[in-house]
C-alpha positions as CSV (number, residue, x, y, z in Angstrom):
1,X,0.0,0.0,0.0
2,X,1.5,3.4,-1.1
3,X,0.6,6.4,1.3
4,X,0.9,8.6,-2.1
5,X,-2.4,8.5,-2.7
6,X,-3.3,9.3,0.8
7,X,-1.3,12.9,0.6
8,X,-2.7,13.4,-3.0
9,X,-6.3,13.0,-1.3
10,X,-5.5,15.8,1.8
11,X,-4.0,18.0,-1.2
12,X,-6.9,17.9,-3.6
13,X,-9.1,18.6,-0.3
14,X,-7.0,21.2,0.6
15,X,-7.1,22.8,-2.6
16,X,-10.8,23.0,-3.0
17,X,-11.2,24.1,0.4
18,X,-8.4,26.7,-0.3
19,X,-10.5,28.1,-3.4
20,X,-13.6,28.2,-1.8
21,X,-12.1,30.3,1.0
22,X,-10.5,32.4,-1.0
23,X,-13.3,33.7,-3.0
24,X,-15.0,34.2,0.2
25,X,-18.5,33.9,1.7
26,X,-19.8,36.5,-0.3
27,X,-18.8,36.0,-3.5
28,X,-19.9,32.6,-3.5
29,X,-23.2,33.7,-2.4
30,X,-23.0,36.4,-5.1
31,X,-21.5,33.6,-7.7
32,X,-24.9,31.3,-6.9
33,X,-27.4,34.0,-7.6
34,X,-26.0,35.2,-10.9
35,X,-26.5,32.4,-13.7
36,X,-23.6,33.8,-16.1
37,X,-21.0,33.4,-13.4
38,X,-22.9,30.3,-12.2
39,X,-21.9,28.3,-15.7
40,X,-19.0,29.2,-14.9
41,X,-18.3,28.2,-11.5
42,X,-20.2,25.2,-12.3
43,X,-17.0,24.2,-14.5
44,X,-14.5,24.8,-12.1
45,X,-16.8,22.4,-9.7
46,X,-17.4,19.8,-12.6
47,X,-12.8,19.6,-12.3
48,X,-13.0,19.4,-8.5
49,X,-15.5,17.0,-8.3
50,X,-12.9,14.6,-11.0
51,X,-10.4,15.2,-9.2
52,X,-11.9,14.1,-5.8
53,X,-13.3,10.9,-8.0
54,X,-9.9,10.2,-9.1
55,X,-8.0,10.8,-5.9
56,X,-10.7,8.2,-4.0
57,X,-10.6,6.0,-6.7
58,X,-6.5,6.2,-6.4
59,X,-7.1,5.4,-2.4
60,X,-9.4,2.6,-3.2
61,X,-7.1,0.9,-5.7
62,X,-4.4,1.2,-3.0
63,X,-6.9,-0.9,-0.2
64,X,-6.9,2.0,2.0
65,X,-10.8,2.6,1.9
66,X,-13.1,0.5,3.4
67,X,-15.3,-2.2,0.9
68,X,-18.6,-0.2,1.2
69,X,-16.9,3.1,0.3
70,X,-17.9,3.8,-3.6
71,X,-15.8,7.1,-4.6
72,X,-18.2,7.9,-7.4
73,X,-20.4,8.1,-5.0
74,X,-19.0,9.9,-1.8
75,X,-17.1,12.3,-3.7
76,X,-20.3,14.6,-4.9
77,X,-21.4,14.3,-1.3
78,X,-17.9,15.5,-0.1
79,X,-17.8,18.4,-2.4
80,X,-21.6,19.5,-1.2
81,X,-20.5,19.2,2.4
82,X,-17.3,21.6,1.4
83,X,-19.0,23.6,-0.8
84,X,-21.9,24.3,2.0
85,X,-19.7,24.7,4.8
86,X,-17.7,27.4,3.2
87,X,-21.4,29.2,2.2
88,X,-22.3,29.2,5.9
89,X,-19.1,30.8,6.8
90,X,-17.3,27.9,8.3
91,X,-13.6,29.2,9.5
92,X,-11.0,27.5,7.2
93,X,-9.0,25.6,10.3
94,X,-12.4,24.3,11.2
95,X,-13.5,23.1,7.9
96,X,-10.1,21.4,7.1
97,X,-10.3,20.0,10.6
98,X,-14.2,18.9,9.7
99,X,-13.0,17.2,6.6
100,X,-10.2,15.0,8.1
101,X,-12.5,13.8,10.7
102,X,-15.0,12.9,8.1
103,X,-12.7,11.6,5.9
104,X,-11.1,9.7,9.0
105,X,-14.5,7.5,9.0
106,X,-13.6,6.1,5.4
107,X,-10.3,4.2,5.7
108,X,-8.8,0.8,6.7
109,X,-6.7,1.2,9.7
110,X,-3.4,2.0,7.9
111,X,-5.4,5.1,6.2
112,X,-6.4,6.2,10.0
113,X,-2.8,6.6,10.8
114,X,-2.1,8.6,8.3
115,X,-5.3,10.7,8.7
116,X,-4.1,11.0,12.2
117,X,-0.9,12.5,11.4
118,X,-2.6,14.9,9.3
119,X,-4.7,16.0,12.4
120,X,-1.9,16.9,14.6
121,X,-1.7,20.8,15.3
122,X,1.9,21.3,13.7
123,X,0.3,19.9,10.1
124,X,-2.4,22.1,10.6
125,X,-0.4,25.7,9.9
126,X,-3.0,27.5,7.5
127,X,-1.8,31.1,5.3
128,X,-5.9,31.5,4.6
């Protein structure tokens, strides 16, 4: 089993979250209400959501998620949870925080530990 795909898994996360925070509560809002800039954000969600697809998929393929977990599947519902948190506001340390946890609940042991690691305050130093 190569951890790879594990770190490639907390960077796409990371980088969506990262996005999302950086346009701001506010925008996003402002994005969703307008449908000309809503085509277009609705692309740059369509990439996200292939990336988070092919990440899980990578993870799966390497035997660190559980049997049940399909990625085709959990990965919309991941972006939505992301994508809604950051709507209502959610702090970025918090969120990132929020989607380790929840992310935790998906692995075989070995993919805990490394989750784990990931959780520890010194991995957690944020510029957003």
């Amino acid at each position: 089993m190569d951890s790879s795909c594990m770190e490639a898994l907390f960077i796409t996360v990371d980088g969506y979250l990262t996005l999302l925070h950086s346009l701001g509560k506010k925008l996003l809002m402002d994005i969703a209400a307008d449908r000309e800039y809503r085509a277009a954000f609705e692309r740059e969600e369509a990439f996200w959501l292939q990336q988070l697809i092919d990440v899980l998929t990578h993870c799966k393929i390497c035997g660190y998620l559980l049997p049940g977990v399909d990625p085709d599947r959990f990965a919309p519902d991941l972006q939505e949870v992301i994508y809604q948190s950051s709507l209502q506001g959610t702090p970025y340390l918090v969120q990132r925080m929020l989607n380790y946890t929840l992310l935790r609940g998906l692995f075989k042991m070995d993919g805990i530990r490394y989750i784990d690691e990931h959780l520890k305050p010194d991995n957690l130093n944020v510029c957003v």
